[in-house]
Residue frames relative to the residue before (quaternion, step in Angstrom):
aa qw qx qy qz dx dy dz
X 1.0000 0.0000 0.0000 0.0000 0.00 0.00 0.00
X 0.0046 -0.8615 0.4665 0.2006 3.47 -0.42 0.72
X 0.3868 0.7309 -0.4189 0.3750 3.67 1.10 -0.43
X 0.3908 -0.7997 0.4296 0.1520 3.32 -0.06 0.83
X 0.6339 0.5262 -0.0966 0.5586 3.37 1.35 -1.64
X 0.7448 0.3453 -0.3295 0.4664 3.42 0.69 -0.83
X 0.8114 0.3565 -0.3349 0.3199 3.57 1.02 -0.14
X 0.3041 0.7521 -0.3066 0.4979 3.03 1.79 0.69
X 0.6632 0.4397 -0.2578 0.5481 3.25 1.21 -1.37
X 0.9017 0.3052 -0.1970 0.2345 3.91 0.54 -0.66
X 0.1020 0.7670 -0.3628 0.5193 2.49 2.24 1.18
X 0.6462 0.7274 0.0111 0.2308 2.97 1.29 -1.84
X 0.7996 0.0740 -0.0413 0.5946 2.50 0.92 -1.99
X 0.4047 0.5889 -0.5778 0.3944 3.84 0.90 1.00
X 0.4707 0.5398 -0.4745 0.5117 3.65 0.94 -0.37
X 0.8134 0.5136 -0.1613 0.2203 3.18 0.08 -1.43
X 0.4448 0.6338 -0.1973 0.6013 2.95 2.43 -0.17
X 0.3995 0.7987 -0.1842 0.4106 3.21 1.51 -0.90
X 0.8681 0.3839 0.0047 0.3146 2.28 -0.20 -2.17
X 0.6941 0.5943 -0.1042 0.3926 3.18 1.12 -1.87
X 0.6696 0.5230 -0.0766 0.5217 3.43 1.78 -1.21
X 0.2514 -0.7627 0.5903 0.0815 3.89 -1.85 0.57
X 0.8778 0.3502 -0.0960 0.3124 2.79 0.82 -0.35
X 0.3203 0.8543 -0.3829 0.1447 3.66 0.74 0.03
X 0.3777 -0.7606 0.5211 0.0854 3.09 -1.81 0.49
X 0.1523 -0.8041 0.5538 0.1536 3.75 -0.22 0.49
X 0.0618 0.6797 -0.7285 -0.0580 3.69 -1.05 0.78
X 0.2064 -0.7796 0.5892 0.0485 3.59 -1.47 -0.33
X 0.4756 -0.6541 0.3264 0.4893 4.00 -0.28 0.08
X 0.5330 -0.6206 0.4016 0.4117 3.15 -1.90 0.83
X 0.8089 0.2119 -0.3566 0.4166 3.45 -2.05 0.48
X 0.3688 -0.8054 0.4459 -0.1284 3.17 0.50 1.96
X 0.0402 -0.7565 0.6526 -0.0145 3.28 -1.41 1.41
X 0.6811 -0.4370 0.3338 0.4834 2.96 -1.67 0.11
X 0.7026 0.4389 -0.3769 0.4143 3.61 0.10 -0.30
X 0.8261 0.1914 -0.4365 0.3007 3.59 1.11 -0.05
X 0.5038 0.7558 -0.2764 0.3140 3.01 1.22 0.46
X 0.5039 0.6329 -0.2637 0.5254 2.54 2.26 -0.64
X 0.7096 0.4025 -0.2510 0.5209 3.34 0.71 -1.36
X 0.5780 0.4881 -0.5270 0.3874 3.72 0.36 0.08
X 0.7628 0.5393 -0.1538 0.3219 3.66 0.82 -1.33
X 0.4460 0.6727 -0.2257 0.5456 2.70 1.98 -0.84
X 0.6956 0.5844 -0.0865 0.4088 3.44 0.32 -1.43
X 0.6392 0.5651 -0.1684 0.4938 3.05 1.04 -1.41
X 0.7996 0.3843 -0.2447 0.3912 3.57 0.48 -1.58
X 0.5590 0.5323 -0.4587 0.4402 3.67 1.11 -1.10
X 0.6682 0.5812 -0.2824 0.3686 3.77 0.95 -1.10
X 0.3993 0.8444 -0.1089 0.3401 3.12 1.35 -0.53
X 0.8112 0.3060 0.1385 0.4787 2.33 -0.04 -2.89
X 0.8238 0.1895 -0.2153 0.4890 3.97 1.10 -0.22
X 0.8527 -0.3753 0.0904 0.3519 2.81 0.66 1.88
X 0.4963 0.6604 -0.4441 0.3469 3.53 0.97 -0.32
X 0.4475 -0.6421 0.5768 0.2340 3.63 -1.62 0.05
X 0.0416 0.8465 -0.5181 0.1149 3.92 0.71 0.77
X 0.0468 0.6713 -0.7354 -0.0790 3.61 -1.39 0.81
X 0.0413 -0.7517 0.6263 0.2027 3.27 -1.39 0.03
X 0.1833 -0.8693 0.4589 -0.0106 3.29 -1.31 1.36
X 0.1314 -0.7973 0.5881 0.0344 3.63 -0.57 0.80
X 0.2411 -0.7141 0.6078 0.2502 3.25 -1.31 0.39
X 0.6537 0.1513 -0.2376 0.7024 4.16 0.82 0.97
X 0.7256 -0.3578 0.5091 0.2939 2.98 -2.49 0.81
X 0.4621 -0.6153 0.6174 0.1635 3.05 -1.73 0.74
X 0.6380 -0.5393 0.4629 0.2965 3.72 -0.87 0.84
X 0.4636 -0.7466 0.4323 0.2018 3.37 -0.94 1.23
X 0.4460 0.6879 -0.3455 0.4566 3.46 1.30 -0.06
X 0.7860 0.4331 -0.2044 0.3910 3.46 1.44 -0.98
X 0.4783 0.8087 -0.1975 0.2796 3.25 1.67 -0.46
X 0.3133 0.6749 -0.2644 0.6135 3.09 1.70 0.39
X 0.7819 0.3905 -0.2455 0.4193 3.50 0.50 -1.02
X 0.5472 -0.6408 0.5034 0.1912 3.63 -1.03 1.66
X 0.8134 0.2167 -0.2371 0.4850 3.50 -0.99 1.64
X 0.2987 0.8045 -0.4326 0.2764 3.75 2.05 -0.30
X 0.5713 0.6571 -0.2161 0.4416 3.99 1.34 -0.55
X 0.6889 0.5496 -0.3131 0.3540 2.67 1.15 -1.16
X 0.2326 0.8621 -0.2486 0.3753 4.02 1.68 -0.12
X 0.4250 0.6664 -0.6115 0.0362 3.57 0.40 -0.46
X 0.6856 -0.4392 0.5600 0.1530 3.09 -2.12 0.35
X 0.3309 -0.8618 0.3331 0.1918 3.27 0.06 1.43
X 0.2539 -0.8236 0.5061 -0.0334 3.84 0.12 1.08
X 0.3186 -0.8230 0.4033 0.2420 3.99 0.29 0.46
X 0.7641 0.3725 -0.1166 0.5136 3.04 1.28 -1.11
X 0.5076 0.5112 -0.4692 0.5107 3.58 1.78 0.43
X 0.9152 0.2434 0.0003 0.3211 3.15 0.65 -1.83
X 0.3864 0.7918 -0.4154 0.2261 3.64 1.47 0.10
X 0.5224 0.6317 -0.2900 0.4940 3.17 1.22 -1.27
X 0.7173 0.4263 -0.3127 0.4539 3.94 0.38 -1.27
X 0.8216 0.3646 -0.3417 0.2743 3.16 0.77 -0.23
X 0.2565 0.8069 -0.3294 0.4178 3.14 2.12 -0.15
X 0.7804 0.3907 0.0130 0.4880 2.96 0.76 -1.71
X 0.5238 0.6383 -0.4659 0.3180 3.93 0.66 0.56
X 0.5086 -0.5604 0.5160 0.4013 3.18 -1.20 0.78
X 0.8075 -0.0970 0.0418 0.5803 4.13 0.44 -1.08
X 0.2118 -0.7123 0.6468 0.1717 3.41 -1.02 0.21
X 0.5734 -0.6500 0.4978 0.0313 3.14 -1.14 1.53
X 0.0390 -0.7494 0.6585 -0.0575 4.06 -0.82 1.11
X 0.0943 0.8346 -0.5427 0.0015 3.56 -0.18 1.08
X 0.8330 -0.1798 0.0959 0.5144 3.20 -0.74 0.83
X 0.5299 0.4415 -0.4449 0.5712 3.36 0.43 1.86
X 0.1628 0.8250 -0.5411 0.0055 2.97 -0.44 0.96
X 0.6458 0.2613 -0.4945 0.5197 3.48 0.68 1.04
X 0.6830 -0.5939 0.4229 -0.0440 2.69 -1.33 1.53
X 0.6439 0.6026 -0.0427 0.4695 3.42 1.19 -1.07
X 0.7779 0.2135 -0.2511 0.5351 3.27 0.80 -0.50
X 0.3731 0.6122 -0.5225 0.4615 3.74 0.91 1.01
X 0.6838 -0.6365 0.3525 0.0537 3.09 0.47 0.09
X 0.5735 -0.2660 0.2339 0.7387 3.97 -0.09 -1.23
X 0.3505 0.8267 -0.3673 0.2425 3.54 1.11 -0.71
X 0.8294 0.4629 0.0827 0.3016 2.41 0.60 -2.17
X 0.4824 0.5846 -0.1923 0.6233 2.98 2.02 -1.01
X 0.6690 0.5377 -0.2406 0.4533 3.59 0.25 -1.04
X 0.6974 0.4215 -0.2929 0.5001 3.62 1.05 -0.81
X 0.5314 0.7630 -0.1830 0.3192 3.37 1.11 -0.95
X 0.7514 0.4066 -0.0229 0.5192 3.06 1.19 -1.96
X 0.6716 0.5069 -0.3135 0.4402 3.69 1.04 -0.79
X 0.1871 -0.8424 0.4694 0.1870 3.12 -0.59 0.99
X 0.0509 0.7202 -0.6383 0.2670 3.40 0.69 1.65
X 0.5965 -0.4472 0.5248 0.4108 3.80 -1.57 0.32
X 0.0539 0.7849 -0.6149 -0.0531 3.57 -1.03 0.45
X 0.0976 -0.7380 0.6607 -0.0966 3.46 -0.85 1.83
X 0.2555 -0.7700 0.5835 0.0368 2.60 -0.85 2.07
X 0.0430 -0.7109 0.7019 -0.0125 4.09 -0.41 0.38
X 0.2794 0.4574 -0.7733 0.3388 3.66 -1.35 1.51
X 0.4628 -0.5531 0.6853 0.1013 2.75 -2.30 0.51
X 0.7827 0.4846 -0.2868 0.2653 3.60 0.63 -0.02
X 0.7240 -0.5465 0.1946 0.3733 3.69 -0.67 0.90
X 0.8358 0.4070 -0.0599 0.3635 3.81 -0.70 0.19
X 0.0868 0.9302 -0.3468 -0.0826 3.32 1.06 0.13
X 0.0920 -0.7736 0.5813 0.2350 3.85 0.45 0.17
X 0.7781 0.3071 -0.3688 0.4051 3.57 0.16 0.10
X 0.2945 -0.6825 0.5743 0.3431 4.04 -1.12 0.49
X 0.0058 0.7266 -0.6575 -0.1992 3.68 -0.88 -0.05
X 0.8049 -0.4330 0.2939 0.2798 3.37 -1.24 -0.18
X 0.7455 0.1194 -0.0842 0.6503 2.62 1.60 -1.43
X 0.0650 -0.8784 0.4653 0.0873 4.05 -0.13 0.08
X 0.1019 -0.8494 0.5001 -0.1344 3.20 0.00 1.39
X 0.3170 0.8528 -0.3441 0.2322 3.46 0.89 1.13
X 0.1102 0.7975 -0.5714 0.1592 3.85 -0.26 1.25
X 0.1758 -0.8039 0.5651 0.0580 3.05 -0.46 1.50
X 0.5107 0.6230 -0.4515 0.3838 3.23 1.24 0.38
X 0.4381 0.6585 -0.3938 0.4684 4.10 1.64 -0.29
X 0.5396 -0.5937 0.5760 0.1568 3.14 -1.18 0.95
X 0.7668 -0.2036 0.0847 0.6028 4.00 1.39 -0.25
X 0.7250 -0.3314 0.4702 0.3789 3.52 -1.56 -0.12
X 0.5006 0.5270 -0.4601 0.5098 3.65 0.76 -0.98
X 0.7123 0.5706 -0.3491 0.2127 2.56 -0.08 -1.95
X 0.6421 0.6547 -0.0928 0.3879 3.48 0.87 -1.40
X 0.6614 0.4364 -0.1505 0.5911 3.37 0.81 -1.57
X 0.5745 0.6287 -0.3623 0.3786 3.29 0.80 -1.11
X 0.5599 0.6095 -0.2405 0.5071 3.84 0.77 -1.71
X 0.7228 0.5991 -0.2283 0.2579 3.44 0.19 -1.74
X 0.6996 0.4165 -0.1039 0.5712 2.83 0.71 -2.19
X 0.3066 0.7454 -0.4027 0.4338 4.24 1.06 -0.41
X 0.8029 0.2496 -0.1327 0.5248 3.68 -0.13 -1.57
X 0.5055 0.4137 -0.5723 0.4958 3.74 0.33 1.04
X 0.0772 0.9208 -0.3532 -0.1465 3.13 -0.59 1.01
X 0.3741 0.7204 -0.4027 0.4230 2.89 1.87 1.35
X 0.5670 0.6354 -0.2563 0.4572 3.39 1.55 -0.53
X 0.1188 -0.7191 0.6845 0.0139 3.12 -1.25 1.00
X 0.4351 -0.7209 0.4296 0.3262 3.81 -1.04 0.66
X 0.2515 -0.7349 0.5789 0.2482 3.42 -0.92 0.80
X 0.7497 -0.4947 0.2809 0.3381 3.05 -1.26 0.99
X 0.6677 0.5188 -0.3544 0.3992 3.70 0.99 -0.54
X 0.4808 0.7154 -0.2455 0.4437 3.36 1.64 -1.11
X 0.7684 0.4635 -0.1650 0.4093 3.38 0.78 -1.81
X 0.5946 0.5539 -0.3243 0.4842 3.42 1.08 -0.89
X 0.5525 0.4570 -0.4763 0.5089 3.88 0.62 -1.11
X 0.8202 0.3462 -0.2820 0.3578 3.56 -0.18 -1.62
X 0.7644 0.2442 -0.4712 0.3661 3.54 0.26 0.03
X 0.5636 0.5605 -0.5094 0.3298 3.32 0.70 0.77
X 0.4501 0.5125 -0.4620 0.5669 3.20 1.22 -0.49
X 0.7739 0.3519 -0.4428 0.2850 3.94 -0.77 -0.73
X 0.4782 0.7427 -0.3279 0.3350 3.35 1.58 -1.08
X 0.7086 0.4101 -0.1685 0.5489 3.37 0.57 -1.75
X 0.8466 0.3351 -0.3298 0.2495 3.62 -0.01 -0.77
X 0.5526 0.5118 -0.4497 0.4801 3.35 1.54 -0.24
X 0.6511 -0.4486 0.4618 0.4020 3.88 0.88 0.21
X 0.5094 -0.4860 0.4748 0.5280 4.29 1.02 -0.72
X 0.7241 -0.5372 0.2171 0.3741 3.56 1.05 1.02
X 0.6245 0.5823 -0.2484 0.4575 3.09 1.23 0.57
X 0.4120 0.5748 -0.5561 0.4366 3.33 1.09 1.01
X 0.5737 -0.6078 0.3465 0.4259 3.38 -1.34 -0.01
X 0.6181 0.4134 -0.5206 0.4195 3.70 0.63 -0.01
X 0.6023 0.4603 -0.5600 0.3345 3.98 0.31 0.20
X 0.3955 -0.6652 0.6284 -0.0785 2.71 -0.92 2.41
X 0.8073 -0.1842 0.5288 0.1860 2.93 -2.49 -0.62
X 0.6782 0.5191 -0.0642 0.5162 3.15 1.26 -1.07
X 0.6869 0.4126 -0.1889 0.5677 3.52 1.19 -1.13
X 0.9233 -0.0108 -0.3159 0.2181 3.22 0.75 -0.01
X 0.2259 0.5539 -0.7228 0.3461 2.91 1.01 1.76
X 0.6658 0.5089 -0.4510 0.3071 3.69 0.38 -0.06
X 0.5067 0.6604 -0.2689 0.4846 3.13 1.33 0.01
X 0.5534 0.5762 -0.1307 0.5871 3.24 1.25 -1.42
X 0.8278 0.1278 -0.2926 0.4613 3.65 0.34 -0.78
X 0.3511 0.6822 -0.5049 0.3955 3.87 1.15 0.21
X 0.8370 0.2681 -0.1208 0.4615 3.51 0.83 -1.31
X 0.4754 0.5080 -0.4350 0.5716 3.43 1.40 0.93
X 0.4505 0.6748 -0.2230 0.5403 3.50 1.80 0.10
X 0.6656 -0.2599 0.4409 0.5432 3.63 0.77 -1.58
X 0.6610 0.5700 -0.3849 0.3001 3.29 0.35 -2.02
X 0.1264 -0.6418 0.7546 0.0515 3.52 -1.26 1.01
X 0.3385 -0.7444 0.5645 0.1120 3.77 -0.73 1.38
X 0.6892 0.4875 -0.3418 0.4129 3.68 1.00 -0.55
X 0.5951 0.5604 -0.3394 0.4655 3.09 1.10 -1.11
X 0.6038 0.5137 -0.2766 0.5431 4.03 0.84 -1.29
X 0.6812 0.3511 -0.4635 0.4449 3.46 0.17 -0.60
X 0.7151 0.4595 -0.3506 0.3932 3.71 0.25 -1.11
X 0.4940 0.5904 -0.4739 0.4276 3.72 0.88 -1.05
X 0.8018 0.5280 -0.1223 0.2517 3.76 0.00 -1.99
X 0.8367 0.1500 -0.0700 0.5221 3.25 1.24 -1.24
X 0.8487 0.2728 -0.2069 0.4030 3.43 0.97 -0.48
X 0.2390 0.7227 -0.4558 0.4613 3.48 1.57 1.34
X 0.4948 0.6919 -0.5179 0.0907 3.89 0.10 0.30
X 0.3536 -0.7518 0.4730 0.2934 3.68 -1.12 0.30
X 0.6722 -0.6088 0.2616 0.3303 3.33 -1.02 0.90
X 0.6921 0.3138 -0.5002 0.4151 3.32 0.47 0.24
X 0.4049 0.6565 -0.3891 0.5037 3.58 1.15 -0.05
X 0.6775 0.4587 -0.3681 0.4416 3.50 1.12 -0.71
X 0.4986 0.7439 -0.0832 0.4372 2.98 1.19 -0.98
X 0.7416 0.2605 -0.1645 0.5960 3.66 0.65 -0.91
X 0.4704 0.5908 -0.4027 0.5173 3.75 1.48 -0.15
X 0.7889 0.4698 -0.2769 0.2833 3.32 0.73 -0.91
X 0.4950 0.6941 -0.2310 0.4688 2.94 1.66 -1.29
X 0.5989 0.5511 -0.3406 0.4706 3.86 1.20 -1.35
X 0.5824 0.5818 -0.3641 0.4355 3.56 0.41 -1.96
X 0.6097 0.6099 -0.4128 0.2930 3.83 0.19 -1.82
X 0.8313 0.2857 -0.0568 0.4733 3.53 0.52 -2.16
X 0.5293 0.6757 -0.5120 0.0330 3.74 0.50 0.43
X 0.2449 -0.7623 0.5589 0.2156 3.19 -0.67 0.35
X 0.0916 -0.7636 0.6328 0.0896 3.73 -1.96 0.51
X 0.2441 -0.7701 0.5892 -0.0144 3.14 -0.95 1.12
X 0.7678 0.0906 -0.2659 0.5759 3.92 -1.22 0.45
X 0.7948 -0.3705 0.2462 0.4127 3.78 -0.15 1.62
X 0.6992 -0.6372 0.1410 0.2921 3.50 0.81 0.52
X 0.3762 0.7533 -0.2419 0.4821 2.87 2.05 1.09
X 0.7511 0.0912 -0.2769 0.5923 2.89 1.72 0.95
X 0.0472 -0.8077 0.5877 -0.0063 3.74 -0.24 1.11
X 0.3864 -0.6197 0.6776 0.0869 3.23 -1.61 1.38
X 0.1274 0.6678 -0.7255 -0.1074 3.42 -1.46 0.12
X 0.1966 -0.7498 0.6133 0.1517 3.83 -0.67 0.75
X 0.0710 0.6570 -0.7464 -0.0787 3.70 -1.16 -0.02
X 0.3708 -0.6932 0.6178 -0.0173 3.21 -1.23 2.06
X 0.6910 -0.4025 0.5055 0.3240 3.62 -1.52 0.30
X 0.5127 0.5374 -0.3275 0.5840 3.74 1.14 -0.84
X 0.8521 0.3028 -0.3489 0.2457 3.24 -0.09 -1.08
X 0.5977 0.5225 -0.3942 0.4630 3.37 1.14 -0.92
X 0.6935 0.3760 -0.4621 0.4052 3.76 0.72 -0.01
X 0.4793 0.6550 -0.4239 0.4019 3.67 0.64 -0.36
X 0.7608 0.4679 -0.1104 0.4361 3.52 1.28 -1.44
X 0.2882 -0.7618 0.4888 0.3126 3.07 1.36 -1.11
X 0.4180 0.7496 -0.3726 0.3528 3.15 1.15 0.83
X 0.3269 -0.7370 0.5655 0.1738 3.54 -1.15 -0.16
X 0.5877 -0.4728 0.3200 0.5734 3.56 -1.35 0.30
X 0.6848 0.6192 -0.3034 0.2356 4.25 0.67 -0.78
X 0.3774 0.7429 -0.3445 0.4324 2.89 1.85 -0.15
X 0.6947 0.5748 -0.2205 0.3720 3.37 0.70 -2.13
X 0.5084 0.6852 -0.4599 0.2461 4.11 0.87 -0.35
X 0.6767 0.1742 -0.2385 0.6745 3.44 -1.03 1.06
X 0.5677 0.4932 -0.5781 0.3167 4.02 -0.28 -0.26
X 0.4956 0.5408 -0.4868 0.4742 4.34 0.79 -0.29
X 0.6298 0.7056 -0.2054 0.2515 3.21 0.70 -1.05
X 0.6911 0.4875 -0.1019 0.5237 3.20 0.77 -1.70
X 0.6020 0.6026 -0.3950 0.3441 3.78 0.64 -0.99
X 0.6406 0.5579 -0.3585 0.3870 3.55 1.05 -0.95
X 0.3665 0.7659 -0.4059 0.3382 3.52 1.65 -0.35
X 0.6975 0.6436 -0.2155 0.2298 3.43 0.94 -0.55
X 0.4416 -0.6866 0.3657 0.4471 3.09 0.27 1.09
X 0.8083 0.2770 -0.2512 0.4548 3.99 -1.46 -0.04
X 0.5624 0.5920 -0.4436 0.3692 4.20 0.82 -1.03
X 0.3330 -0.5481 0.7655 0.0517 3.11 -1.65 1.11
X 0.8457 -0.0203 0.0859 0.5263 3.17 -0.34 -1.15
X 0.2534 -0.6456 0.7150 0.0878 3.90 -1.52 1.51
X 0.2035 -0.6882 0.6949 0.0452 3.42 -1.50 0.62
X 0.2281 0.6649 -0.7055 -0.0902 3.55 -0.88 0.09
X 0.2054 -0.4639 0.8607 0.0411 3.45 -1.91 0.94
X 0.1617 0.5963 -0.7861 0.0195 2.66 -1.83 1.46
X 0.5797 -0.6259 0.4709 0.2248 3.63 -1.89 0.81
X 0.1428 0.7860 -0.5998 0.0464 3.37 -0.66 0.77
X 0.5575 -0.7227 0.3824 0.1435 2.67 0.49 2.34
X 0.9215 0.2500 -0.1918 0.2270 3.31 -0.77 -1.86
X 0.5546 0.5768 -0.3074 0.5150 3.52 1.53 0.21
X 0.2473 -0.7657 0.4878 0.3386 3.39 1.35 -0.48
X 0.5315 0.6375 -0.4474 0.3331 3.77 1.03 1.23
X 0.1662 -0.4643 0.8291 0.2633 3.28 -1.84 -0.15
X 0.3555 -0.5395 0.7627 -0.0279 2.39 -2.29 1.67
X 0.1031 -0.8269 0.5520 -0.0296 3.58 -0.70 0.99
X 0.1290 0.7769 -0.6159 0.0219 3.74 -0.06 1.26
X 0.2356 -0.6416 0.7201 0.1197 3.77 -1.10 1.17
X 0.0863 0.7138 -0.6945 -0.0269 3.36 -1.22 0.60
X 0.0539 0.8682 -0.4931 0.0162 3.95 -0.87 0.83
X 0.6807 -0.5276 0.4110 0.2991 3.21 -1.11 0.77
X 0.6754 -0.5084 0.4004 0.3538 3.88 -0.85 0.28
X 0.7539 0.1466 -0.3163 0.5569 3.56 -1.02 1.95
X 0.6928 0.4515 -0.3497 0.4404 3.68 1.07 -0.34
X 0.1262 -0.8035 0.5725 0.1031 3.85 -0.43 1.02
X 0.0284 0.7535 -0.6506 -0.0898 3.50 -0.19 0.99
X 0.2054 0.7935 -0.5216 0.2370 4.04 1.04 0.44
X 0.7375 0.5647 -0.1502 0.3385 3.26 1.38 -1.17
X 0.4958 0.5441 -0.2953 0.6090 2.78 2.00 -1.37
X 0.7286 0.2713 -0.4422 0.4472 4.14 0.07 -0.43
X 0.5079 0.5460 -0.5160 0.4215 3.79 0.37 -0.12
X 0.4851 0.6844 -0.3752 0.3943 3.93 0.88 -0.50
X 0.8020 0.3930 -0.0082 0.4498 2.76 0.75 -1.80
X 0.4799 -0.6048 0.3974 0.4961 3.93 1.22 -0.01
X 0.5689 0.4922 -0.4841 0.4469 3.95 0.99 0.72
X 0.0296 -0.7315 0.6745 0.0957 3.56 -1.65 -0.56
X 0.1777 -0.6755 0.7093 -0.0948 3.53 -1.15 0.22
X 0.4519 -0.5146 0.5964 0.4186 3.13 -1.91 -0.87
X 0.7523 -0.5745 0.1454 0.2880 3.21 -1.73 0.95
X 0.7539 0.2438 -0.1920 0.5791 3.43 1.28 0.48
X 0.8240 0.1611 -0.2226 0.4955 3.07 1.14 1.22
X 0.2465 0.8166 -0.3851 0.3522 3.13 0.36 1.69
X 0.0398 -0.8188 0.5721 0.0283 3.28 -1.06 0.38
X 0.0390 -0.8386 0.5330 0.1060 3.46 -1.41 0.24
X 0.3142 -0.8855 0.2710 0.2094 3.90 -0.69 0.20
X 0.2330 -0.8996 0.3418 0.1400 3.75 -0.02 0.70
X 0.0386 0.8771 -0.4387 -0.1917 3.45 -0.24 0.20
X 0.7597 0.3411 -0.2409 0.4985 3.59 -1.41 0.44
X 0.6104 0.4621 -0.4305 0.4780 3.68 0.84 0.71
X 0.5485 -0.6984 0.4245 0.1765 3.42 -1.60 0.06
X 0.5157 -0.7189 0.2559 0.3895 3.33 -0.26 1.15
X 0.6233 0.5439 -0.3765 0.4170 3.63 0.88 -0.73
X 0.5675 0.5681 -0.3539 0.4795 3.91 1.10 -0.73
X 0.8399 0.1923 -0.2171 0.4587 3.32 0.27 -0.87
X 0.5551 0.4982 -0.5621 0.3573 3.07 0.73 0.44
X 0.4820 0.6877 -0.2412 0.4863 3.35 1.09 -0.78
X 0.6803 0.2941 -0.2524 0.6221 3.88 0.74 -1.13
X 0.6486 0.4550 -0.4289 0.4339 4.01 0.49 -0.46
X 0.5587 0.5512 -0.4060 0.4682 3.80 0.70 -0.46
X 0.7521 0.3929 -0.3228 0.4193 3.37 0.56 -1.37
X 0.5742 0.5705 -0.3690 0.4567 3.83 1.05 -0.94
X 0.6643 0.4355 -0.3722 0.4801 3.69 0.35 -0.73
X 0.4897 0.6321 -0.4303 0.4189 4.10 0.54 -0.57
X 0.8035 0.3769 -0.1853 0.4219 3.02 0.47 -1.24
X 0.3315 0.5132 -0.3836 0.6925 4.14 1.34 -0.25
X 0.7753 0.5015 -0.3266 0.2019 3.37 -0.32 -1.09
X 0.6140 0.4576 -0.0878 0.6371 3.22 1.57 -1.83
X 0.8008 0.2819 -0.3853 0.3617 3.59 0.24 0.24
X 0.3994 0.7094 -0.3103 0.4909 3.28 1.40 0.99
């Protein structure tokens, strides 16, 4: 959205939905990040703290990395026959950083049918779903960011320290540790006042990245073992098979932050990681790239997106050697126009 004024004004009137409203629900996409979880919890607490009725619903476990974060319970596992009715019955129903609708699931259905208000709020391009309200700027640096604005035009509210911590984790994780290219001036005076709030940045940093469990270490290692690099070492692959996560005893929640680490490589522009998730019959595809390289496109290929140096998409019913093979050749071409 670029119009400043016009996205100023529906900042505006989502507060004012807020305000006007009791009841509401927050969902968010499945296999949860810091940026939606933040903005869900975040959301949740300001809702909370002024009296509102707030649930928040997921259709899978949050990521042990996040468990740290005050109110992480509050999550339940959507259950139709527990929680449909609550949502039947909402004043608005919350879309965080998701904007297709479809891959929730009954979730998703359940939102669909209820003829609560639904304000969808994400930062990313394309929306496959319409909501009522649509608070999209792909120019934000994250959802936080966003929620952040929202929750902003109360001006009776202060952030409790639990609030601040969700939201600066959410911007944390999605700006990359401040180091994408939208993290303005702006991101981190909001940051600055998050942690004049509560938000302890050391403590978040260490929670997020340097929390892993030993067999997680373990299935890292096993990855490292099989990577491979291609164009002079300006692009490295790491796969994790169904084998491996059994060998390790691991799971798909394990694999968080592992997209990451590949860029560790000395000479790598752009890290891939393909991982198996057998019981879905998918490949998870996270692209993750160094500054000026936009593998967004390379996940838009694949029916995914992101931001231009951190993205990801999923496939289903295909073989890992194929797409890897088509993801090697797709990244060449990112590469050569660099």
């Amino acid at each position: 959205m670029e119009n400043t004024n016009e996205l100023n004004l529906l900042i505006q009137q989502i507060w004012q939905k807020i305000h006007t409203s009791n009841k509401f629900v927050i969902i968010s996409h499945t296999n949860s990040d810091g940026d939606s979880l933040g903005s869900q919890l975040a959301l949740f607490y300001y809702l909370f703290e002024t009296g509102k009725i707030a649930r928040i619903y997921s259709i899978d476990e949050p990521p042990y990395h996040y468990h740290f974060l005050e109110g992480i319970e509050k999550i339940e596992i959507y259950q139709a026959e527990q929680h449909k009715m609550n949502i039947d019955e909402a004043d608005v129903v919350f879309i965080l950083d998701l904007n297709n609708l479809s891959r929730m699931q009954v979730l998703g259905e359940a939102v669909m049918s209820s003829k609560a208000t639904k304000i969808l709020i994400d930062h990313h391009i394309d929306p496959k779903y319409k909501a009522d309200l649509m608070l999209i700027d792909v120019d934000a640096s994250s959802t936080g960011e966003l929620i952040w604005k929202v929750i902003k035009c109360d001006p009776h509210y202060k952030f409790s320290k639990e609030a601040a911590t969700a939201l600066y984790t959410a911007i944390l994780t999605d700006t990359g540790g401040f180091r994408f290219p939208r993290t303005d001036k702006e991101v981190h005076t909001i940051a600055g006042e998050l942690v004049e709030a509560g938000a302890d940045p050391a403590f978040i940093y260490d929670s997020v990245y340097n929390q892993i469990p030993i067999n997680a270490l373990r299935l890292l290692g096993s990855a490292y073992a099989g990577a491979e690099d291609y164009y002079d070492g300006k692009l490295v692959i790491i796969c994790i098979t169904n084998e491996m996560f059994k060998m390790t005893n691991t799971k798909e929640q394990d694999i968080e932050n592992f997209a990451e680490k590949i860029l560790q490589v000395k000479g790598a522009k752009i890290g891939v990681l393909i991982s198996e998730i057998i019981e879905r019959n998918e490949l998870r595809i996270s692209f993750r790239a160094k500054s000026g390289f936009n593998v967004r496109d390379v996940a838009v290929k694949y029916g995914g997106g992101g931001h231009l140096e951190a993205a990801g998409a999923r496939v289903y019913n295909q073989k890992i050697e194929y797409i890897k093979k088509k993801v090697i050749e797709d990244c060449y071409e990112v590469l050569q126009n660099n």
